[in-house]
C-alpha positions in Angstrom: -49.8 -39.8 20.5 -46.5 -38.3 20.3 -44.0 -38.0 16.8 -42.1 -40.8 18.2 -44.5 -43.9 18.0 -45.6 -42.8 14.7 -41.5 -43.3 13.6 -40.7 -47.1 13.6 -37.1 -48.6 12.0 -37.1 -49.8 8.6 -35.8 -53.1 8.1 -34.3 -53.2 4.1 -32.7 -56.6 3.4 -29.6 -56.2 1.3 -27.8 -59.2 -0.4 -30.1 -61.3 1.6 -27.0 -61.2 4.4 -27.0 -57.6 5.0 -29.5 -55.7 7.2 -29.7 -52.7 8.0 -32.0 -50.2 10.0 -32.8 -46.7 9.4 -34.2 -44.0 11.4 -35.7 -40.5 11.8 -33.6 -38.7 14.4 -34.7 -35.2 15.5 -32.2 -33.0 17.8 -31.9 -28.9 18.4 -29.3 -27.7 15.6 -26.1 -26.9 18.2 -23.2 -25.6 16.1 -24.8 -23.1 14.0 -22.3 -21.3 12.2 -22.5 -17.9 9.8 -20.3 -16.8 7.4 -18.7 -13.7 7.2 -19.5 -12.6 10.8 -17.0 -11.2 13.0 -17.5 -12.1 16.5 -15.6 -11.0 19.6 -13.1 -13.1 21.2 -12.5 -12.7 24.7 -9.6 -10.5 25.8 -8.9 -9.7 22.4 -9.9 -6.5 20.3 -10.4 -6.8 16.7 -10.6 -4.0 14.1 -12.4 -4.3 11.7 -13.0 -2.2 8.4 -16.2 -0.9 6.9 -16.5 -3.7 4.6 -15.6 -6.2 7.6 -18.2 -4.9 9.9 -21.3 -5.0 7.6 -22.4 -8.5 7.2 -22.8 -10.3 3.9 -26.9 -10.0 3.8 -26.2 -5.9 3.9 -24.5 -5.8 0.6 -26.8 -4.3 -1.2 -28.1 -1.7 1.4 -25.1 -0.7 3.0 -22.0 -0.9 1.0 -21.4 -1.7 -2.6 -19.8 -5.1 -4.6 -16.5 -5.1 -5.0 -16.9 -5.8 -8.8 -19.2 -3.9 -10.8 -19.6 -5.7 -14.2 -21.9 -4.7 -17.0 -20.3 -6.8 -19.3 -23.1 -9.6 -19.1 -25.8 -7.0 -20.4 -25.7 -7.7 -24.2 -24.0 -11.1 -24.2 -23.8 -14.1 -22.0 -20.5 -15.7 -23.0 -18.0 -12.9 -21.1 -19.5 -13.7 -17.9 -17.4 -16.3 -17.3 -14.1 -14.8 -18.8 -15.0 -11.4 -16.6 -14.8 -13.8 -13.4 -11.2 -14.6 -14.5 -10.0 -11.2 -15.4 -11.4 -10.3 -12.1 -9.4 -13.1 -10.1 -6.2 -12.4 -12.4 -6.6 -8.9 -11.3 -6.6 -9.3 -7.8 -4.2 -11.6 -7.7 -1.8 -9.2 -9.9 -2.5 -6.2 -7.7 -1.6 -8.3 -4.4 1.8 -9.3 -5.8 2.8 -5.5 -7.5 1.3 -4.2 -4.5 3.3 -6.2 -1.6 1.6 -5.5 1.7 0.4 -1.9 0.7 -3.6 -2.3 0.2 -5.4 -1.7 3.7 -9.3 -2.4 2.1 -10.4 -4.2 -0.5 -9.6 -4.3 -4.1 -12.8 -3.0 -6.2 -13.0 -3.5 -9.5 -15.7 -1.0 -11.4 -16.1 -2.1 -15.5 -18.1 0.9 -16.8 -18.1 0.1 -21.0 -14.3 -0.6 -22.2 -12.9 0.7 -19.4 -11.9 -0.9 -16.0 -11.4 1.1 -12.8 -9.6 -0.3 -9.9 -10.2 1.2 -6.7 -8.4 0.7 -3.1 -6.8 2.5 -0.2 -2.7 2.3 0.2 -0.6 2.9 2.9 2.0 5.6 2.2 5.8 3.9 2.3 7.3 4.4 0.0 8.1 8.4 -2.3 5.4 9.5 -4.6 8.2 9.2 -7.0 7.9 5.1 -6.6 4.1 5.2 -6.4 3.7 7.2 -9.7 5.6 4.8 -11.1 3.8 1.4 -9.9 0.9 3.1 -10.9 1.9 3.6 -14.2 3.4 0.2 -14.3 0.2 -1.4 -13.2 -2.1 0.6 -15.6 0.3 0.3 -18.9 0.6 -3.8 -18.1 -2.8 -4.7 -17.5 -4.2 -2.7 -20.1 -2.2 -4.7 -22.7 -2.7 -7.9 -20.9 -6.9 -7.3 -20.6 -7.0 -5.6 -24.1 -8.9 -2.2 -22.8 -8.4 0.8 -20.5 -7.5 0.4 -17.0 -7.2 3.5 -14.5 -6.2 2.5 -11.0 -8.4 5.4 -8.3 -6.1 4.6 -4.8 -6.1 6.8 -1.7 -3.4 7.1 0.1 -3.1 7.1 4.0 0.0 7.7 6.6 -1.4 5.4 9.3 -3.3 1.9 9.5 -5.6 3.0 12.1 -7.3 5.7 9.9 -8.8 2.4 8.1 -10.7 1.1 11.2 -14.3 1.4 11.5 -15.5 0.0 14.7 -13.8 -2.7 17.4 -15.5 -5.3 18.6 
């Protein structure tokens, strides 16, 4: 006997005018979709970074979370507050930082202090550099109410970023 003739439709009166019928349907699964896979597209090469080329599941083997929080140790009530600084943070660097980050932002919270960490393409003098970085470190340190030191590597090309092309 086969799955089939075991499945028959229930019959489930409703309002006494209403009926309706249910069954078991049972097909091969055909758009399976991952995140945070890159795949090739035809006639088209795509860079990708080191953090873009490992896949999600290898975060913990092969490369590291962009936050690092140890806030949450002693006391569960900052957890939540941390995951706004950390948006807040993000969001602040993109805007100061128009169009200059080529990785990710990481953000490393060792005790009071809160490192920010990212590579930069080089545009503009050291001169104006210096000075954003300064900028950045002096306002968000009064805004988040601790230390902030900002660790960003410079580069002269975009390439120099790229891991592997698929």
């Amino acid at each position: 006997m086969s799955l089939v003739s075991y499945i028959r439709p229930v019959n489930i009166l409703l309002n006494q005018n209403v009926i309706t019928r249910r069954c078991l349907h049972a097909s091969a699964v055909l758009n399976k979709t991952q995140a945070g896979h890159y795949r090739p597209k035809t006639r088209v090469k795509q860079p990708l970074t080191y953090e873009m080329a490992n896949p999600p599941y290898q975060i913990a083997a092969r490369k590291s979370w962009n936050s690092w929080n140890t806030s949450s140790i002693k006391d569960g009530n900052r957890i939540s507050e941390t995951a706004i600084e950390d948006m807040f943070i993000r969001s602040f660097m993109q805007g100061t930082w128009h169009g200059f980050f080529l990785s990710e932002i990481i953000i490393k919270r060792q005790h009071n202090v809160i490192r920010i960490a990212g590579i930069i393409i080089r545009r503009l003098t050291p001169i104006k550099i210096y000075f954003l970085i300064g900028y950045t470190e002096e306002l968000l340190s009064y805004w988040l109410h601790c230390p902030v030191k900002l660790e960003l590597v410079s580069t002269e090309n975009k390439d120099d970023v790229i891991y592997k092309i698929i």
